[in-house]
Each structure stands twice: as C-alpha cells, then as structure tokens.
N, C-alpha and C positions, 0 to 999 in steps of 0.2 A: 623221421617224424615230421611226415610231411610228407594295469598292470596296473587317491594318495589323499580328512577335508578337517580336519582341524584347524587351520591355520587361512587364512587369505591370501598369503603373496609368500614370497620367497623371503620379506625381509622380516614377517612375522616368525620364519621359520628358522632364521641364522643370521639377523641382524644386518644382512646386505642388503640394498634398495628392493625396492619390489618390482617384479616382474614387469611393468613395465619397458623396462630398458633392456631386459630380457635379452632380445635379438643382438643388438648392438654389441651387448658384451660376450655373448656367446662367436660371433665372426670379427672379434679384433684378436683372439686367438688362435689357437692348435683349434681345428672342427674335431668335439667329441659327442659321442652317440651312446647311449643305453643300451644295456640288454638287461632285461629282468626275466629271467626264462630257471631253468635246471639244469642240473648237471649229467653230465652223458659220458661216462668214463672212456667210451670208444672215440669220443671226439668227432662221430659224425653228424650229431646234434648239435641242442640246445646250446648255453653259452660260448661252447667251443667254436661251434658254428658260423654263430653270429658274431664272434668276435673275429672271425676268420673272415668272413665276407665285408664286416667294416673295413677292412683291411686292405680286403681287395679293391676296396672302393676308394681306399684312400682317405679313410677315416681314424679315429685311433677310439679305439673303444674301450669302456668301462663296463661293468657288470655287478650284479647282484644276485644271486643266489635264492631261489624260492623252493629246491627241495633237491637234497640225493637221492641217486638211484643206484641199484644195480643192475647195469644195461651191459649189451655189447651186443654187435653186429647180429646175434642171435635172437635178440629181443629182450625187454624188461621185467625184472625178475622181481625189483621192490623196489617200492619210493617210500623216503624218510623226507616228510617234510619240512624245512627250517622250521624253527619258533618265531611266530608272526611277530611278536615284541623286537626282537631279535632283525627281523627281516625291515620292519617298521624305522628301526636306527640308523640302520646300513643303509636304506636308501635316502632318510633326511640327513646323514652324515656325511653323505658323499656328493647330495646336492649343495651341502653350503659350501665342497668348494670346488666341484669339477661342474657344474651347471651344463647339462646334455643341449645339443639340437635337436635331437630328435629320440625318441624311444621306441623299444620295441619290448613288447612284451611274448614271452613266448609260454611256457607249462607253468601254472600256479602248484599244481600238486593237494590244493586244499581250500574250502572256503574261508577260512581266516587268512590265508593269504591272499586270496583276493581281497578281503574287505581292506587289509592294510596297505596292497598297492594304489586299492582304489583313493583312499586315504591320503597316501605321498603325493602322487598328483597333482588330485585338489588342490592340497598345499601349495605344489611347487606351481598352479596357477595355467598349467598349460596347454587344458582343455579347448577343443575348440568352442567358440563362443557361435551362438546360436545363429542362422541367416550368413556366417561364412560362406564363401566358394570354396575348393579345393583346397591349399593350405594357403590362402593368406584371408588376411582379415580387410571387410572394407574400410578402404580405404587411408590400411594402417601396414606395418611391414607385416612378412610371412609368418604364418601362424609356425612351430613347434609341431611336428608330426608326431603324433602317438599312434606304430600299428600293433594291433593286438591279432597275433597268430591263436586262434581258442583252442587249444590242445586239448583234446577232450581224452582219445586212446591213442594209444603206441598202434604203431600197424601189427604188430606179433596180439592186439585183443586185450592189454592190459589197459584198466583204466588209470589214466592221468588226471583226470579231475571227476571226483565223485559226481555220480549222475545226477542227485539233488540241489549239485549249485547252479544248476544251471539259469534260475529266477533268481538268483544273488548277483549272478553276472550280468543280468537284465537291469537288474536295480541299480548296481553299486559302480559298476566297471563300465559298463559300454559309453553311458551318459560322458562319462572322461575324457574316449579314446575318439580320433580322429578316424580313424581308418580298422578297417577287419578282414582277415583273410582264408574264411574258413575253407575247406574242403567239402565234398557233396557231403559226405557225412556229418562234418560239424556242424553244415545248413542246417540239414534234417535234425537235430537234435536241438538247435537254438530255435525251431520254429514249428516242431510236431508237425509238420509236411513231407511228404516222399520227394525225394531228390532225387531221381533216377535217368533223368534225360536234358537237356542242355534249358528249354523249357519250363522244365519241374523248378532247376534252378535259380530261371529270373524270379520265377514266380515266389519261390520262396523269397528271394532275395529283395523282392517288392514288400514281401508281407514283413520281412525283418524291417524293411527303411521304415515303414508307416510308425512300428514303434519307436524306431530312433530317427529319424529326418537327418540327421548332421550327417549320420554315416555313411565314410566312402566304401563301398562293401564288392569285395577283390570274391566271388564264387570261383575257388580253382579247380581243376580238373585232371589233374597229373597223374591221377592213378586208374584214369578212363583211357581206353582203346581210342576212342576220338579226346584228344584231350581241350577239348576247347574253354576256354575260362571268359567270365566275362566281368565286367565292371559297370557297377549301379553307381552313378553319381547323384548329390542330393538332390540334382534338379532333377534326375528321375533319366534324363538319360542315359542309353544301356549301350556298352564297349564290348562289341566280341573279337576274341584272340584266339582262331585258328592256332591248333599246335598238332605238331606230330609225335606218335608213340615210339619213342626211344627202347629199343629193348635193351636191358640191361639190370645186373642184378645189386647196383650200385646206386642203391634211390634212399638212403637214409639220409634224413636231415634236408629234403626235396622243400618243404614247408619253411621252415627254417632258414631255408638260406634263399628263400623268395622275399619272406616278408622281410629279410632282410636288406636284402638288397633293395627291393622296393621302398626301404625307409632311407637310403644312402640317396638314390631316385630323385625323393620327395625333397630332401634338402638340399639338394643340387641343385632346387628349384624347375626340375623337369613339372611338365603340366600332367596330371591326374593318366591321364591317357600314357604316353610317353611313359611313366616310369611304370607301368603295370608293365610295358613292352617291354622295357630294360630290362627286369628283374626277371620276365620270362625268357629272354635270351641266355643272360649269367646263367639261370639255373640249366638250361638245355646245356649251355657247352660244359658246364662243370659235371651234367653226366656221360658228356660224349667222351671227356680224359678222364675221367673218374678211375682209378687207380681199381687192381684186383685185390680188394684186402677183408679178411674174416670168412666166417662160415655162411653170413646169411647175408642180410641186406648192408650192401657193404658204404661203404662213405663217398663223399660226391669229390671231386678234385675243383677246393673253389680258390685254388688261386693257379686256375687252368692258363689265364692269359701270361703268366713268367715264363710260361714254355717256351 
C-alpha cells in the first residue's frame, strides 16, 4: 500500500503547558513518533509497517487505529472503520501523555475520520505555521513533522477512502499537515490532472502547492518503469530523484514505509532534500531482502540493515 481543532494548545487539551515548549520536552526523552494509519493483518502495511520502520530508525513508536480490515498479501477484501468519537479519544488520550515528534498519517478509511484526525491536531497545535521553511520555524526551534501518506485505493482496486472526500481532505486535513506523499495516482485524484509522465507530475504538484503553499509535496513514482520521484518545496523549488525499477513481487506496504521513513528523516533533522533521499534508499533495500512470503504482493524486509 504504496491525520485534530477544538482546543488551542496541548494544555487546553490535558492540563500540561502548551505547546510552546513542545520540542524541548519531547528530546529530553525516549524520541516517540505517530502512526495514525489502519490495520493490515499481513503486517506488510499500515501500522505494522510503520511501526516497524520507526524502529528501524530508531525510534520507538505509538499508534492509533483509523479502521480494520480484511487484507493479506492477496489484497483487501473489507474495511471497518473505527468510530470517529472513539478514534477522537485515543489519539487526545494518548497525547496527554506520550507527546509524538513527529506524525505520520497513513489510511483514514472514512471521512469522519479524517474530520477527527484533523481535529487532534489542531489541538495538539502542531501544524505547520504559515511562511515556515522546511520543518523549522523562523527563527524558533524545529517545527513537528506531520506526513500525511493520502491513501486513497489498495493496489488490488479497493477503495480506501471514499472518492467524495476528497474536498474534505482539502479543507480539513491538508491545512494541518506539513508534508504529503502521494503517488501518480493519488496526484491525479487530489487535483483532477492526468499524471502520467514525470512532467504531468510537477505540474500537478504545482497546481496542488498554489492551493496549499506550506506544502512539502514528495510526487512518488515506485510503481513506474522509470521510477523517478520528485519534491516541491514551498519555495517552489523542484528535487528530482532518479530511481531504478526493482523487479520484485514483494512491493506491499512500498508507500508506507517511505513516508515513514521519510518522517524518522525529518526528525533527525535531515534537510527536506536529504530525507526524501533517505527514505528512498531504506525503501529500495528493504525490497532488495524483502523476504518470499504469500500469494501476491508480498511484504518489504524493513529491518534489512540487522542482516
């Protein structure tokens, strides 16, 4: 295969100081990361995924739950989405007392889950703030990365997120997140453009910034013959990343465990450029050891480097 506004600050939310001090108290600690993504019972996705790639990064990861499924290497057969109220607690629950560096957001499942990731967020305040660079803020410490992976379908053609939210995720969600990762396909659907050649992609990718400007916007390319990806930064500048086609039938969870890594990347404080590289590396070598396992698209080996 291959996330919060009631509130103002984090102490409105759970009685701890507010977000200002944010950073400070998140690196006097254990470094913990987000995933708000679904569940993938084959474990070569969503949560699993990304809890497995924070790992590999050296991160320790927490998670949240935005909908079951019945999946496996075969492909997705049904999504049960959490109940948003439900989904809404768990993640203010678990920020009053594990406070993330960074988030990733991966499969909503629903637009009521998006409205209530978009929702936590806000709250927890750590949106990027308008006129940023990259992830810091001027002339203050580094902003909190938020990447939002738009899972739109399963590569087996099921939809992941009903095709009518996609103007809810315009409104509600993107304004929040820092960073987006879509694929050619997810371009073409957040921005009613053909995406079909590396071109097709900037272009889309321009027409997406115009309506969000903040957005660092990761165009990937992993399931093209030339897999080239590129990177829109807000100043408008464009990063292209030559890749080569990997043949292999071990590509699930390729999305996944990009933006993942890509948010390990970002905290690390690699520069914008640099961790789009990073992330493109981890995911090549974790389909070079990618293990033989299932019938179809089988699972990536992301903790390749213990070998």
């Amino acid at each position: 295969m291959q996330f919060l506004r009631h509130c103002d600050s984090v102490g409105a939310l759970s009685g701890r100081p507010n977000a200002s001090d944010f950073w400070s108290r998140v690196t006097a600690g254990p470094r913990t990361l987000l995933s708000v993504a679904g569940h993938d019972p084959s474990s070569g996705a969503g949560i699993s995924a990304d809890l497995a790639t924070f790992s590999a990064h050296r991160f320790f990861g927490t998670s949240v739950l935005t909908a079951l499924t019945v999946q496996s290497t075969l492909g997705v057969e049904e999504v049960l989405p959490v109940d948003p109220s439900f989904l809404r607690r768990s993640l203010n629950h678990l920020a009053a007392d594990l406070l993330p560096a960074g988030i990733k957001i991966g499969m909503l499942g629903s637009a009521a889950a998006a409205t209530a990731v978009a929702e936590s967020i806000a709250a927890l305040n750590l949106s990027m703030r308008p006129g940023s660079e990259g992830n810091r803020s001027s002339g203050g410490p580094p902003i909190p990365p938020i990447v939002l992976d738009p899972i739109l379908r399963a590569t087996s053609g099921a939809h992941l997120l009903p095709p009518d939210t996609i103007e809810l995720l315009h409104q509600v969600l993107l304004p929040q997140i820092t960073w987006i990762t879509p694929n050619w396909e997810e371009l073409s659907s957040l921005t009613s453009l053909p995406v079909e050649t590396v071109s097709q992609a900037e272009a889309a990718a321009r027409f997406l910034a115009r309506r969000h400007p903040h957005l660092h916007i990761v165009a990937t390319a992993g399931d093209q013959l030339q897999p080239t990806d590129l990177l829109l930064l807000p100043s408008g500048e464009v990063h292209r990343y030559a890749g080569e086609h990997i043949e292999s039938n071990s590509t699930h969870g390729t999305g996944c465990a990009f933006s993942a890594s890509l948010l390990c990347h970002l905290v690390l404080r690699d520069s914008p450029v640099e961790a789009v590289r990073g992330a493109k590396h981890f995911v090549a070598e974790a389909i070079r050891n990618a293990p033989n396992l299932g019938h179809g698209k089988g699972p990536l080996n992301l903790l390749w480097h213990t070998r």
